[in-house]
N, CA, C and O atoms as a GROMACS GRO file, in nm:
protein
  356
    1UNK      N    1   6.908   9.805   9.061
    1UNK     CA    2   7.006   9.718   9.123
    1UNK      C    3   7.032   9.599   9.031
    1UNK      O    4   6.946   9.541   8.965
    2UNK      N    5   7.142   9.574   9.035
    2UNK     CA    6   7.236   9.424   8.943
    2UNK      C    7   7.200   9.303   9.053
    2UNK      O    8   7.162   9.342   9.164
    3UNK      N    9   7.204   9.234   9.042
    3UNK     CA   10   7.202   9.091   9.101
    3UNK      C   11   7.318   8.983   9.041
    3UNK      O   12   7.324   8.966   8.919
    4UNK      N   13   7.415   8.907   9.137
    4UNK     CA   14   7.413   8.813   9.105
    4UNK      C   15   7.474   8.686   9.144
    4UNK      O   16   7.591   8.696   9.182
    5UNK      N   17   7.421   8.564   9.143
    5UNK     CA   18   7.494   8.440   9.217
    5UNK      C   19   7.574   8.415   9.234
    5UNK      O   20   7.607   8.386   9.119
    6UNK      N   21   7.702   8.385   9.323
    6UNK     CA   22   7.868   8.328   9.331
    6UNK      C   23   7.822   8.199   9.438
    6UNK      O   24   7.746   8.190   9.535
    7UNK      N   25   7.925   8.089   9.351
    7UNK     CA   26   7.993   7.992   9.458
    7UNK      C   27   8.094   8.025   9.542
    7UNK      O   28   8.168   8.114   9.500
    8UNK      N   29   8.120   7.976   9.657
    8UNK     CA   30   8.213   7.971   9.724
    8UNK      C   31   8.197   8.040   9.843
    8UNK      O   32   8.264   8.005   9.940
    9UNK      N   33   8.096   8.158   9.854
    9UNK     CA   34   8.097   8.251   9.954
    9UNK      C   35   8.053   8.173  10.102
    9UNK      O   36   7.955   8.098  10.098
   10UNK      N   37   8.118   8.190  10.218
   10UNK     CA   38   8.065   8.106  10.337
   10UNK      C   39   8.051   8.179  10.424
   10UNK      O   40   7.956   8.150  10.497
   11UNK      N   41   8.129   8.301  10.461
   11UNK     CA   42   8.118   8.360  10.586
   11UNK      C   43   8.131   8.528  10.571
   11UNK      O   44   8.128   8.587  10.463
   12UNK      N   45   8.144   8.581  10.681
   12UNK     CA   46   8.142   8.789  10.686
   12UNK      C   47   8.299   8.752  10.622
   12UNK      O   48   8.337   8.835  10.539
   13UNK      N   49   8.356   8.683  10.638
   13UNK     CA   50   8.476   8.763  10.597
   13UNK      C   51   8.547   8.696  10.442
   13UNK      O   52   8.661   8.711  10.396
   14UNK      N   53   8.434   8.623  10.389
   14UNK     CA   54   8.440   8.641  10.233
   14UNK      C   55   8.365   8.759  10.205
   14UNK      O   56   8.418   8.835  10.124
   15UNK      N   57   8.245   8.794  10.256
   15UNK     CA   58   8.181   8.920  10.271
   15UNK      C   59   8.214   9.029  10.269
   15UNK      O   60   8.166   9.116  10.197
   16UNK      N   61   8.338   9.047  10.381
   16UNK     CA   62   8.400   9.189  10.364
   16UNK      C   63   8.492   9.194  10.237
   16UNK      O   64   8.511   9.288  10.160
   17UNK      N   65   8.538   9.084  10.234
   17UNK     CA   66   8.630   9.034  10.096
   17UNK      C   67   8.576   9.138   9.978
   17UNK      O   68   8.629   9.234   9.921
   18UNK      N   69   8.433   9.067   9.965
   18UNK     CA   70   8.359   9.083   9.842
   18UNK      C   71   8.351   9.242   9.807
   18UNK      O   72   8.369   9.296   9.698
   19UNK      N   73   8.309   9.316   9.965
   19UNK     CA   74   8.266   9.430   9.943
   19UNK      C   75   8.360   9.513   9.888
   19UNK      O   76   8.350   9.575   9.782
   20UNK      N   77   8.479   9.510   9.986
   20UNK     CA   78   8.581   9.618   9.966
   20UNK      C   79   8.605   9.551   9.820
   20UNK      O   80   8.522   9.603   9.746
   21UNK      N   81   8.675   9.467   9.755
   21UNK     CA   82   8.692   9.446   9.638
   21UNK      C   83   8.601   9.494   9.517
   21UNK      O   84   8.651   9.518   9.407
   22UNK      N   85   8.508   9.503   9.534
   22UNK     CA   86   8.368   9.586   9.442
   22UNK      C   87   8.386   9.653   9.417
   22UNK      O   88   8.407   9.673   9.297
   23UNK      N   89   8.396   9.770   9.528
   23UNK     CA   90   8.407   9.886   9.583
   23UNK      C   91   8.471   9.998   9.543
   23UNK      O   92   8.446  10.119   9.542
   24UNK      N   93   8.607   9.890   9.494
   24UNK     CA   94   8.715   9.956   9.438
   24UNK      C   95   8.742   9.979   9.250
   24UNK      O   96   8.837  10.019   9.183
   25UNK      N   97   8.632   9.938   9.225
   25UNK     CA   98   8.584   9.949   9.082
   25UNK      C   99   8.481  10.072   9.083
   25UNK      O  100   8.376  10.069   9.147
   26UNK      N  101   8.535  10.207   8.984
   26UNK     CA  102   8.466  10.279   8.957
   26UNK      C  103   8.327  10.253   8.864
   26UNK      O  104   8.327  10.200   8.753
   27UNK      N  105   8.223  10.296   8.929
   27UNK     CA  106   8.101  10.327   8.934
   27UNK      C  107   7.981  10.238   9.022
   27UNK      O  108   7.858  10.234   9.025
   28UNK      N  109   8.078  10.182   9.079
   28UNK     CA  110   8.032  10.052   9.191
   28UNK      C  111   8.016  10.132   9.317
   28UNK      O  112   8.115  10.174   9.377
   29UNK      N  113   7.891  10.156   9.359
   29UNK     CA  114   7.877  10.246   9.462
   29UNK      C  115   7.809  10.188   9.577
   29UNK      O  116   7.811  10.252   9.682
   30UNK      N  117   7.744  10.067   9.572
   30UNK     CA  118   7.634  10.005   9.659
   30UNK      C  119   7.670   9.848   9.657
   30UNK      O  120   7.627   9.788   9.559
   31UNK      N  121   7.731   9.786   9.735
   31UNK     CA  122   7.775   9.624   9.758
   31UNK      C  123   7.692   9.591   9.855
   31UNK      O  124   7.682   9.623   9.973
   32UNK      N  125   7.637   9.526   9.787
   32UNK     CA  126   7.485   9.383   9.951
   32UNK      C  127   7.528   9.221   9.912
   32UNK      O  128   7.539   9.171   9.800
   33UNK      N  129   7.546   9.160  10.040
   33UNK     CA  130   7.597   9.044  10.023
   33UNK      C  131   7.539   9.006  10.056
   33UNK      O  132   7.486   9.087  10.132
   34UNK      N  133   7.482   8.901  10.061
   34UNK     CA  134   7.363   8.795  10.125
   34UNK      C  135   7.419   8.696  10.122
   34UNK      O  136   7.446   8.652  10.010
   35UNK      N  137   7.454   8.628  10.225
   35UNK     CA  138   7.526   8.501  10.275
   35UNK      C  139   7.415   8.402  10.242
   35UNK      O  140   7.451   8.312  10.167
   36UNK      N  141   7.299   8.401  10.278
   36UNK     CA  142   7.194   8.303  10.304
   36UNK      C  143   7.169   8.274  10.188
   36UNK      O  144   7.116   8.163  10.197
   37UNK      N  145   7.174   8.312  10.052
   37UNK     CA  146   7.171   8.229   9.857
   37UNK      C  147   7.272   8.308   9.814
   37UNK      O  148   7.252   8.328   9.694
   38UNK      N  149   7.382   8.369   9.855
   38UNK     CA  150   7.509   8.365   9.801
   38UNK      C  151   7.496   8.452   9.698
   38UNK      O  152   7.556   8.427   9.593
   39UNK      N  153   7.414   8.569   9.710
   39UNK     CA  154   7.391   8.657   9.642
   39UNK      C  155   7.470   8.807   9.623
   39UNK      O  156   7.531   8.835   9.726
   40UNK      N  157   7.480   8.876   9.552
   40UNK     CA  158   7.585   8.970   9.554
   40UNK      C  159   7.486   9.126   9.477
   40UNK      O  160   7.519   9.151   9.361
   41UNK      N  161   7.431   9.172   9.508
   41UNK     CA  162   7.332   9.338   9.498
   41UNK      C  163   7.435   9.454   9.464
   41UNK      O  164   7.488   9.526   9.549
   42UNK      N  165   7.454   9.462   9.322
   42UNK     CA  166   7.486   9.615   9.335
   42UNK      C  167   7.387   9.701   9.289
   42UNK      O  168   7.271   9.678   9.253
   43UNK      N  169   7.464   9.826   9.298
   43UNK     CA  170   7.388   9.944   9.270
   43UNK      C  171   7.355   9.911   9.075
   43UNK      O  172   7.392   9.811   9.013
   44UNK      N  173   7.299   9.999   9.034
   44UNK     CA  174   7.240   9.930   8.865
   44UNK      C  175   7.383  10.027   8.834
   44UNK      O  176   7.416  10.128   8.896
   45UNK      N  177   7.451   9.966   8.724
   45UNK     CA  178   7.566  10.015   8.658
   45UNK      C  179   7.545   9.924   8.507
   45UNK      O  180   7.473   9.827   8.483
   46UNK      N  181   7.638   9.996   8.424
   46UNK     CA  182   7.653   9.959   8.273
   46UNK      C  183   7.710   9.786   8.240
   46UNK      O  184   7.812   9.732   8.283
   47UNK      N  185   7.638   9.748   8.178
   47UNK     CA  186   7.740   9.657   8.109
   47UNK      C  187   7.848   9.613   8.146
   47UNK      O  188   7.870   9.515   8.216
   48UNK      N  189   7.931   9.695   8.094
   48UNK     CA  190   8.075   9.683   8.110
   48UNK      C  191   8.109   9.658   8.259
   48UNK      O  192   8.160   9.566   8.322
   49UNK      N  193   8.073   9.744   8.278
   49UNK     CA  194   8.111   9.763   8.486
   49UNK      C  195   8.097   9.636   8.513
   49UNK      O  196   8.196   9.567   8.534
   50UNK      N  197   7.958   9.580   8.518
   50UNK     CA  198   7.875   9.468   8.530
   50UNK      C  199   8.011   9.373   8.504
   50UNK      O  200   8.099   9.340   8.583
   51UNK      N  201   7.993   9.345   8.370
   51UNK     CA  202   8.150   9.215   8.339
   51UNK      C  203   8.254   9.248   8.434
   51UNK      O  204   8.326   9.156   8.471
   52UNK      N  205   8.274   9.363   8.480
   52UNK     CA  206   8.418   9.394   8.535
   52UNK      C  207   8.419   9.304   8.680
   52UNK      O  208   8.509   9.228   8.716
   53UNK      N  209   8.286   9.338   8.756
   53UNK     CA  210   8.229   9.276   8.874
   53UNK      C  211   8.232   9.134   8.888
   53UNK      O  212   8.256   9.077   8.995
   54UNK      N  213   8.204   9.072   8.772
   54UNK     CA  214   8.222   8.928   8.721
   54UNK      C  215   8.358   8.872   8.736
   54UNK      O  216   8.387   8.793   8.825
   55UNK      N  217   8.431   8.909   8.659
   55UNK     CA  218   8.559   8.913   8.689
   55UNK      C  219   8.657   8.931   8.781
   55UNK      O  220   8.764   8.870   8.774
   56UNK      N  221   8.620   9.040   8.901
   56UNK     CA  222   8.644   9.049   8.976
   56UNK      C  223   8.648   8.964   9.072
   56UNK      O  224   8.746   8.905   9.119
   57UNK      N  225   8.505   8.958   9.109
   57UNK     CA  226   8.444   8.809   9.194
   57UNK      C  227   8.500   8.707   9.127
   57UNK      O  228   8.577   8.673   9.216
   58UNK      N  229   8.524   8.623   9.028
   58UNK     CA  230   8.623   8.518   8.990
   58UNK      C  231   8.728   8.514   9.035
   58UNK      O  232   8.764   8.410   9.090
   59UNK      N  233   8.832   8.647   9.027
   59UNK     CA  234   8.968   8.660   9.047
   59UNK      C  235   8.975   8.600   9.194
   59UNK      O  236   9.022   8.503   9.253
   60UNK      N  237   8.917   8.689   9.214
   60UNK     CA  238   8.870   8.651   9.424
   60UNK      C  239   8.886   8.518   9.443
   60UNK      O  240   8.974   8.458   9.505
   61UNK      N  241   8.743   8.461   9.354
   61UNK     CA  242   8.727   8.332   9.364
   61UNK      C  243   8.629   8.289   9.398
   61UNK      O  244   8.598   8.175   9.430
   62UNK      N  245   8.579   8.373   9.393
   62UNK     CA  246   8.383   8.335   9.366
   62UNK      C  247   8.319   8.392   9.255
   62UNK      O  248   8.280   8.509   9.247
   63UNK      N  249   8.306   8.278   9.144
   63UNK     CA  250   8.299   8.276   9.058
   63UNK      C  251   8.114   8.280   9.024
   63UNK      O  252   8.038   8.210   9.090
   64UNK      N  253   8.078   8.344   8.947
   64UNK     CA  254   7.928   8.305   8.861
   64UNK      C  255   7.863   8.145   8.920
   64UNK      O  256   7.926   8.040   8.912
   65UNK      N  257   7.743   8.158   8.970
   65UNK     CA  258   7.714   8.042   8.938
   65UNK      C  259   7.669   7.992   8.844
   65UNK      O  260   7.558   8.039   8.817
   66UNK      N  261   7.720   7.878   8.745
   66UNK     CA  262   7.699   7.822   8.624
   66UNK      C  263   7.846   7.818   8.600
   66UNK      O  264   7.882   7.711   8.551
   67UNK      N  265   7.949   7.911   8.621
   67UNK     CA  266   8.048   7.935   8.557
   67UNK      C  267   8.159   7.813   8.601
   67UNK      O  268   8.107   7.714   8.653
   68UNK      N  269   8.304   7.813   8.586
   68UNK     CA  270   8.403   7.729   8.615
   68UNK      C  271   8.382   7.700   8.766
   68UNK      O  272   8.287   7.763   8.811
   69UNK      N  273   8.444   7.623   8.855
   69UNK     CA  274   8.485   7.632   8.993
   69UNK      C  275   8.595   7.551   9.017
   69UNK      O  276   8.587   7.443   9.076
   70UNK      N  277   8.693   7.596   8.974
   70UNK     CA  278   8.806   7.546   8.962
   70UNK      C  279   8.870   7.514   9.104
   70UNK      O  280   8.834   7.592   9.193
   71UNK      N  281   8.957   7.414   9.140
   71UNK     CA  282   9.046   7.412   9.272
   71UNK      C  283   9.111   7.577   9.263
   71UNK      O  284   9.096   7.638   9.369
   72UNK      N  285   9.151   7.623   9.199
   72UNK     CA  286   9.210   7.744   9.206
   72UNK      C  287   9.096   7.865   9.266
   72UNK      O  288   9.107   7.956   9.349
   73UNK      N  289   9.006   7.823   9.195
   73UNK     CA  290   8.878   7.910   9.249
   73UNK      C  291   8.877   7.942   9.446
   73UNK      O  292   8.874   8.030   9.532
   74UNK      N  293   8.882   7.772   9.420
   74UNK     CA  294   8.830   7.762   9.561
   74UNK      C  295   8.900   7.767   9.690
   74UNK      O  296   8.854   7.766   9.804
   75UNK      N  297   9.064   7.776   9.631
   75UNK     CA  298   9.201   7.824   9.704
   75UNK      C  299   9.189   7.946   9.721
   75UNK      O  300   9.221   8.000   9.827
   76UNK      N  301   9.128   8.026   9.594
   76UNK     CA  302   9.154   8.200   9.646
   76UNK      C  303   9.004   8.191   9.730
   76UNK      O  304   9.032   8.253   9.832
   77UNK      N  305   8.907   8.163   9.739
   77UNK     CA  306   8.818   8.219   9.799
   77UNK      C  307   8.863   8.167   9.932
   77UNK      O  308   8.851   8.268  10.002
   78UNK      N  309   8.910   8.065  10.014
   78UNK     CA  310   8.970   8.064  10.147
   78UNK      C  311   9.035   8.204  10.163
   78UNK      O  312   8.997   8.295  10.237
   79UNK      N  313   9.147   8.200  10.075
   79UNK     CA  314   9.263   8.278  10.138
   79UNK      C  315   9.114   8.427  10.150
   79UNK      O  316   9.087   8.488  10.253
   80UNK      N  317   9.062   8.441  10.045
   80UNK     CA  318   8.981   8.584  10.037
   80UNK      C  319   8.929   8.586  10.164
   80UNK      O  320   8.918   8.688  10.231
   81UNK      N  321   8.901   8.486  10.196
   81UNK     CA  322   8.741   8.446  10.345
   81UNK      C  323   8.881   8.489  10.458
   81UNK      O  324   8.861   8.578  10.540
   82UNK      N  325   8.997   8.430  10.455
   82UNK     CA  326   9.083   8.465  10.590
   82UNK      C  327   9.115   8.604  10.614
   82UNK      O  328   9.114   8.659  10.724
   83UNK      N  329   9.149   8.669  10.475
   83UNK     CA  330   9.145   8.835  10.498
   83UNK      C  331   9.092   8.879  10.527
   83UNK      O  332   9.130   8.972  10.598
   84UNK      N  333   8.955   8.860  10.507
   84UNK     CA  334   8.780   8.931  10.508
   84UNK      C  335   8.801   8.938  10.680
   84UNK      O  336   8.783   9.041  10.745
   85UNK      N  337   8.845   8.800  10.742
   85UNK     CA  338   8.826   8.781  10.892
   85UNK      C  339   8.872   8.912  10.936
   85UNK      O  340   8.808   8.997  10.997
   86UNK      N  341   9.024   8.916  10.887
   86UNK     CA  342   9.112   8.987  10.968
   86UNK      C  343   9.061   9.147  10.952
   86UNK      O  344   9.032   9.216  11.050
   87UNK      N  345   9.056   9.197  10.801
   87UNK     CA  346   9.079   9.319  10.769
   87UNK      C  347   8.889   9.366  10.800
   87UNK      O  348   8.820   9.358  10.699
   88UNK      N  349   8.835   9.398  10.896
   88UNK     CA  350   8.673   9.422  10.904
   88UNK      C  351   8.677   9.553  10.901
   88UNK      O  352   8.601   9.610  10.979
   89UNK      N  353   8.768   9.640  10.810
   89UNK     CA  354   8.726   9.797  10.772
   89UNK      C  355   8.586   9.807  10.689
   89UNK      O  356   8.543   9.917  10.655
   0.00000   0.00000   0.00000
């Protein structure tokens, strides 16, 4: 398993955010979110994948912790957290 820290995450429905967005990156097979240290568990994948996941979670807007946290960051992770509410597939 990969591990790794994001800012911004607050509730299930940055959560569901997170998952389905993972998810949808081939070879990403296993998404665990841990609300309680803002932690993000995948399944063990390559490198590459790995950065892709990084990136991903940024785009979103939960970014690395250590990394930027831009107002922009923290605009998409609302809007991400309001979808997450709505869309609980």
């Amino acid at each position: 398993m990969k591990k790794i820290n994001i800012l911004n995450l607050k509730c299930n429905g940055c959560a569901n955010t997170i998952k389905k967005g993972l998810s949808s990156i081939d070879g990403v097979e296993h998404v665990d979110v841990a609300l309680e240290n803002s932690e993000i568990t995948i399944n063990d994948v390559s490198d590459d994948v790995f950065t892709q996941v990084k990136e991903k979670l940024s785009k979103m807007g939960y970014p690395e912790v250590g990394d930027a946290n831009s107002m922009l960051h923290k605009a998409k992770s609302i809007v991400s957290c309001a979808s997450g509410k709505l869309d609980k597939n």
